[in-house]
N, C-alpha and C positions, 0 to 999 in steps of 0.2 A: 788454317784448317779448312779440308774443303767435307760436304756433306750428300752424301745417295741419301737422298728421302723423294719419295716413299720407294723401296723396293717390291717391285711386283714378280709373280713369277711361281713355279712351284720347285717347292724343296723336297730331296730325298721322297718325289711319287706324291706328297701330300698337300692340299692346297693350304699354306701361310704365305705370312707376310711380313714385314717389318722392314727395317732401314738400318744404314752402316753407318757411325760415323770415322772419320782418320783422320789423325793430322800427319801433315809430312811439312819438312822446310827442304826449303832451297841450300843445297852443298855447292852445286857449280853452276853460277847464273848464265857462264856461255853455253854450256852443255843443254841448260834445260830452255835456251831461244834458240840454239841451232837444231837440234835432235827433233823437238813436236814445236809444231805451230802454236798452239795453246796447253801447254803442261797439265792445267789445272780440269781443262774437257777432257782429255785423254787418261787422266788418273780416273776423275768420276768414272770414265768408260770400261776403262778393263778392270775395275774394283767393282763394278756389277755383275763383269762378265765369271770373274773370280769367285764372287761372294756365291756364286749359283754353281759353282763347280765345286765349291768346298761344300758348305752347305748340301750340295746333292749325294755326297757320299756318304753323309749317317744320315740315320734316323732321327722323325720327329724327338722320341726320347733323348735322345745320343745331342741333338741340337738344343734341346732345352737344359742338358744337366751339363755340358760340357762345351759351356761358352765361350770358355777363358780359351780353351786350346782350340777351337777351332778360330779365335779373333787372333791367336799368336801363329796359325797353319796360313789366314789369309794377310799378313803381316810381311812373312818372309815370302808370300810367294809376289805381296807387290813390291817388294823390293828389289828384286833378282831383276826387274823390267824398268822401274825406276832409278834403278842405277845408272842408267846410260843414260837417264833423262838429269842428271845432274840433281837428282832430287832422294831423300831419304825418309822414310814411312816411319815414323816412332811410334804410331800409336794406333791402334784398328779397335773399335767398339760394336760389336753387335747387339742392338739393342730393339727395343716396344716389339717384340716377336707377337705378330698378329696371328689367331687361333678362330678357325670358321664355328659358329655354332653348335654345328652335327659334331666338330670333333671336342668340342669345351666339355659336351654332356657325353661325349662316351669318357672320356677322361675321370668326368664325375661320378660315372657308372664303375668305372674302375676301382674307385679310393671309394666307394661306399664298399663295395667287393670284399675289398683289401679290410675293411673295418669291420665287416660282420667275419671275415675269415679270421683275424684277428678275437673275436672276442668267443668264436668256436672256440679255439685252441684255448682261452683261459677257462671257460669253461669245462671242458675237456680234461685240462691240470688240475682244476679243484675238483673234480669227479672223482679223478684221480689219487687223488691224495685224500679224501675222505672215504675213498675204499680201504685205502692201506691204511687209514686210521682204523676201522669198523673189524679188518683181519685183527690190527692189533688186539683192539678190546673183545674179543673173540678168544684168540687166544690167553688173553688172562683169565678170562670168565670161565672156559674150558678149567684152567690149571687151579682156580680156586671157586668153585661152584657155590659156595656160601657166600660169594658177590654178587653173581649174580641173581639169586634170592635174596637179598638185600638191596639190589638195585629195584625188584619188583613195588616195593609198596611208594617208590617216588614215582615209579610211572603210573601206577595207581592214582594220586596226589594230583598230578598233572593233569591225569582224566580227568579228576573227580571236580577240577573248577569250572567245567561246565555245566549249569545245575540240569541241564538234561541227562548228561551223561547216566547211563545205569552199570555199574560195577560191578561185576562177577567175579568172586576170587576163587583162584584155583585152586584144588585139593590139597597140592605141594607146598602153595604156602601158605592155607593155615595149618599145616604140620611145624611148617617150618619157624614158623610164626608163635607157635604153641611152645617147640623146642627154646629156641629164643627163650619165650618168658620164663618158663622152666628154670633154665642157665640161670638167670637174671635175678630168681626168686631165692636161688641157694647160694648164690652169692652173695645177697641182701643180707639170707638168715646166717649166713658163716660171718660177716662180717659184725652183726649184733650179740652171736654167740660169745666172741671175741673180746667183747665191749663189757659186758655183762658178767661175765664169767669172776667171782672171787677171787681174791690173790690172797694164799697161804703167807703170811708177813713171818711166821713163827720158820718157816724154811728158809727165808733169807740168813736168818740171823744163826750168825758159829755158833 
């Protein structure tokens, strides 16, 4: 296994850092003493010179999320040149990817961004969807109006545990409210009329 540490240099326009490792073995031991003087200086050399060619064509992004293809992009291309060195590249790791300061914290400016934008949007959906709840109860209160005069004295109720609170009831519902009792009262008396009333025993009977 041979090792680039530390890699200097800038990638794709931005100042990073970090190091490659590879391993390769030896396939033809004449090829790789006659071909390079020292196999293993000349691998280190043109795997730096590689790793900044591949490396410089994407983005910081593009280098952080898609490691694998670019260590399999500088893999085959030290191979195609190691071939003639008698030698074969099995394995390329780009790895401890160094990040300056200035760029850590705008990164961090970003994913704070991305998290308040994020919790816009779910606010936004529950706004959302509490409006289309409030049409609904709208529309039922419209369609049966004796609801929502009946939904009035809970909100009353709800005021009234605040003992500052001062309660004003509207005109409509103590009519309505009046009605109610009314209803409630001849209901009471039909239902005692009922109770009370004699039963003729001499009419049952042939």
């Amino acid at each position: 296994m041979w090792t680039v540490r530390p890699l200097s240099g800038t990638w794709g326009a931005r100042n990073a850092g970090g190091h490659v490792d590879a391993y390769f073995r030896v396939v033809d031991a004449v090829k790789s003493v006659i071909a390079v003087e020292n196999v293993e200086a000349a691998i280190n050399q043109i795997a730096q010179t590689t790793l900044r060619k591949v490396v410089g064509q994407h983005t910081l992004d593009e280098t952080l999320s898609e490691t694998d293809r670019i260590n399999i992009d500088i893999r085959e291309i030290l191979d195609i040149t190691t071939t003639d060195w008698g030698v074969e590249v099995t394995l390329v790791e780009l790895k401890d990817i160094q990040l300056p300061d200035s760029m850590k914290r705008a990164m961090a400016r970003q994913a704070e961004a991305e998290r308040e934008k994020r919790a816009k949007i779910i606010s936004a959906e529950g706004e959302s969807m509490a409006g289309a709840a409030l049409g609904d109860a709208s529309d039922i209160m419209m369609a049966h109006p004796l609801a929502l005069q009946l939904r009035n004295p809970q909100s009353l109720v709800e005021i009234g545990v605040d003992k500052n609170s001062t309660v004003l009831f509207p005109a409509p519902l103590m009519s309505t409210i009046g009605e109610l009792g009314a209803f409630l009262a001849r209901k009471s008396a039909a239902a005692a009329h009922e109770t009370t009333t004699p039963v003729d025993i001499s009419t049952m009977v042939s």
